[in-house]
C-alpha positions as CSV (number, residue, x, y, z in Angstrom):
1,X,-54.5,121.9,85.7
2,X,-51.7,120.3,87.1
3,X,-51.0,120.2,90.6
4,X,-48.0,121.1,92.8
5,X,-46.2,117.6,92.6
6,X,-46.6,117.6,88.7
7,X,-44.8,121.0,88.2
8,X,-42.2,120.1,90.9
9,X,-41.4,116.8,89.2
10,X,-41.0,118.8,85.7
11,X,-38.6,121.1,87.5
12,X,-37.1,118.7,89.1
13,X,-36.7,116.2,86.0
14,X,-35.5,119.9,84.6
15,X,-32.9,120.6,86.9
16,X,-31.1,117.1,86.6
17,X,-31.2,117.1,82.8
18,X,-29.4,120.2,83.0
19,X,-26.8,118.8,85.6
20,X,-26.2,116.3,83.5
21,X,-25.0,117.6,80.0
22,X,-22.2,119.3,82.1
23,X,-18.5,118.0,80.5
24,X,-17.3,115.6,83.1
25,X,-14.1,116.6,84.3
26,X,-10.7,114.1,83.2
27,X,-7.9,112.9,85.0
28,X,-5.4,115.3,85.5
29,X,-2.1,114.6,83.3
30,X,0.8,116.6,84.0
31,X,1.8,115.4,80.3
32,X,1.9,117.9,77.0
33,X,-1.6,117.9,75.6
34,X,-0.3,116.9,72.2
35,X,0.9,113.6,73.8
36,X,-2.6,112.8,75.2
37,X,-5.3,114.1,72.3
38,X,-6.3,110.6,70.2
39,X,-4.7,110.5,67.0
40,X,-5.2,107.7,64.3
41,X,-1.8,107.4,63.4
42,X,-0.8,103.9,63.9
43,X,2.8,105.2,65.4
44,X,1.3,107.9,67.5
45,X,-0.8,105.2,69.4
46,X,1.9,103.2,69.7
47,X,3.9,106.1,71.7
48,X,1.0,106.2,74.0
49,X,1.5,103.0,75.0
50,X,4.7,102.5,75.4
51,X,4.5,106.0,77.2
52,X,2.0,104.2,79.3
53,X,4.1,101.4,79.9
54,X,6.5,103.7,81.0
55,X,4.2,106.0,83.6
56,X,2.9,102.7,85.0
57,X,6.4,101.3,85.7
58,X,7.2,104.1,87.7
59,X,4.1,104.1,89.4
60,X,4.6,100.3,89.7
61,X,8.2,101.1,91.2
62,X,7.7,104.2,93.8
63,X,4.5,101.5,95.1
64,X,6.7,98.7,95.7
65,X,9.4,100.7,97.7
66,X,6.5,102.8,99.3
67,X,4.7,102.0,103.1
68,X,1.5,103.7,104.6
69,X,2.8,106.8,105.8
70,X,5.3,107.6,102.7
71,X,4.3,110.3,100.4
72,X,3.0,109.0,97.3
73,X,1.6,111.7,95.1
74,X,4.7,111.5,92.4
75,X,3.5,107.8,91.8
76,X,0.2,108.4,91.8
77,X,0.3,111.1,89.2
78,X,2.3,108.8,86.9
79,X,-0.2,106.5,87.3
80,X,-2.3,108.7,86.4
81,X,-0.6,109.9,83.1
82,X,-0.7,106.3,82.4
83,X,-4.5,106.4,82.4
84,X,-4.7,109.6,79.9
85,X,-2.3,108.1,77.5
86,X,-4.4,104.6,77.6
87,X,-7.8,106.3,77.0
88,X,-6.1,108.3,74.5
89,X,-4.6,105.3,72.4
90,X,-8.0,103.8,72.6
91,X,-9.9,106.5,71.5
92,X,-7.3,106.6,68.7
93,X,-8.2,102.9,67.6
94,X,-12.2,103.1,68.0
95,X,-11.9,106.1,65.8
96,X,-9.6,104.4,63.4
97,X,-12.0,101.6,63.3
98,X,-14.9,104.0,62.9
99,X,-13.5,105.6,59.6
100,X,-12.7,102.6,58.7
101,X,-16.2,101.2,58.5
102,X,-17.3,104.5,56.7
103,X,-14.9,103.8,54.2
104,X,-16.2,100.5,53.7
105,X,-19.1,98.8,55.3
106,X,-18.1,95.3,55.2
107,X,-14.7,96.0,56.7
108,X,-13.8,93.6,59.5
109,X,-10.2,93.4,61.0
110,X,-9.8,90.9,63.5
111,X,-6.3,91.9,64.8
112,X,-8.0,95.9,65.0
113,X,-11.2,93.9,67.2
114,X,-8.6,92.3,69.3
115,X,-6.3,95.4,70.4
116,X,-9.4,97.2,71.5
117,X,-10.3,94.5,73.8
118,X,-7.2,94.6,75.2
119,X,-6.5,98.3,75.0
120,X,-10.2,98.7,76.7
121,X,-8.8,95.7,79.2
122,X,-6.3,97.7,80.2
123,X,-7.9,101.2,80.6
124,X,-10.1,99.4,82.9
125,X,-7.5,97.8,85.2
126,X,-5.5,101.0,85.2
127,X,-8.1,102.8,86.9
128,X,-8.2,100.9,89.8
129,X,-4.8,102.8,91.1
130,X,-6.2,106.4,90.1
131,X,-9.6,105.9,91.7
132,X,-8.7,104.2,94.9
133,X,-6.3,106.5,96.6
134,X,-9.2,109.0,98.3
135,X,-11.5,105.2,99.0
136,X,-12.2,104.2,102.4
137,X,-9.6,101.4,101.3
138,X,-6.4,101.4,103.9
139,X,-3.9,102.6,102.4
140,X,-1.5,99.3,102.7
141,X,-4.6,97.5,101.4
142,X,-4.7,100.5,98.3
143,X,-0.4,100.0,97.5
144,X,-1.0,96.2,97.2
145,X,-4.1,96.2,95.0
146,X,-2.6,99.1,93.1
147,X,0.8,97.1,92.9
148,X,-1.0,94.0,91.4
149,X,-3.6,96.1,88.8
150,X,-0.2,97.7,87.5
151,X,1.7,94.8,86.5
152,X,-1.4,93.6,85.2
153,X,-2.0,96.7,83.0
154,X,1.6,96.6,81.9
155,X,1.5,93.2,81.0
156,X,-1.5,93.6,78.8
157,X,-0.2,96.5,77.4
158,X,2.9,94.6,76.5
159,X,1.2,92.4,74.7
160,X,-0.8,94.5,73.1
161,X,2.2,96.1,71.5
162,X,3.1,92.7,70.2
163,X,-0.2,92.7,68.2
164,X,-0.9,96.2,67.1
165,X,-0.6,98.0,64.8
């Protein structure tokens, strides 16, 4: 027989399993959803980015010109947007590198290996903005950080345009 911390540990080791296959919930875009579902065309991916380039230069600007009190909500949700339309261009290129590999096992595109890390380089730095708002962070402290993460990301993402496709 088992005892009672047995059967509370299988309920319990129940109870979280089924907390966590729930779909996790993603940023809110105010974009179309046709502009921010992955696609594999080369050009479509390329509008993401430079779509992203654009959201995070507008974030980038309403930061610079805001202070701690000022309303920033517009920026933030262009930031935002930004950070949809990069993990939708990446998605895009692991999933045209995935068919790609089905199609042939030996494939190996060094240029395709190199956007990714800078795509995935980027989706990671543009976070930092979306994330921190609602942190414990101050919020001058937040508009700097956030000020320096976005010209990083657009950078990269310039770059990255310069490579790809």
């Amino acid at each position: 027989m088992r005892g009672p911390r047995s059967v509370a540990a299988i309920l319990l080791a129940l109870a979280s399993l089924a907390v966590g296959v729930l779909p996790a919930h993603a940023q809110k875009s105010t974009l179309p959803e046709y502009v921010t579902k992955p696609t594999l065309q080369p050009s479509g991916i390329v509008g993401q980015l430079q779509l992203a380039i654009q959201e995070e230069k507008r974030a980038l600007a309403g930061y610079e010109v805001s202070g701690p009190a000022d309303d920033i909500t517009d920026y933030h949700q262009a930031a935002s947007n930004a950070y949809v339309l990069i993990r939708a261009a990446r998605e895009g290129m692991l999933e045209m590198k995935g068919n790609k590999k089905v199609k042939n096992p030996n494939f190996f595109d060094p240029m395709l290996d190199i956007a990714l890390q800078k795509v995935t380089a980027a989706w990671n730095r543009s976070r930092g903005p979306v994330d921190r708002l609602s942190s414990a962070v101050k919020r001058e402290d937040y508009l700097e950080q956030s000020r320096v993460q976005l010209s990083q990301t657009i950078t990269m993402l310039e770059e990255l345009l310069l490579i790809f496709p």
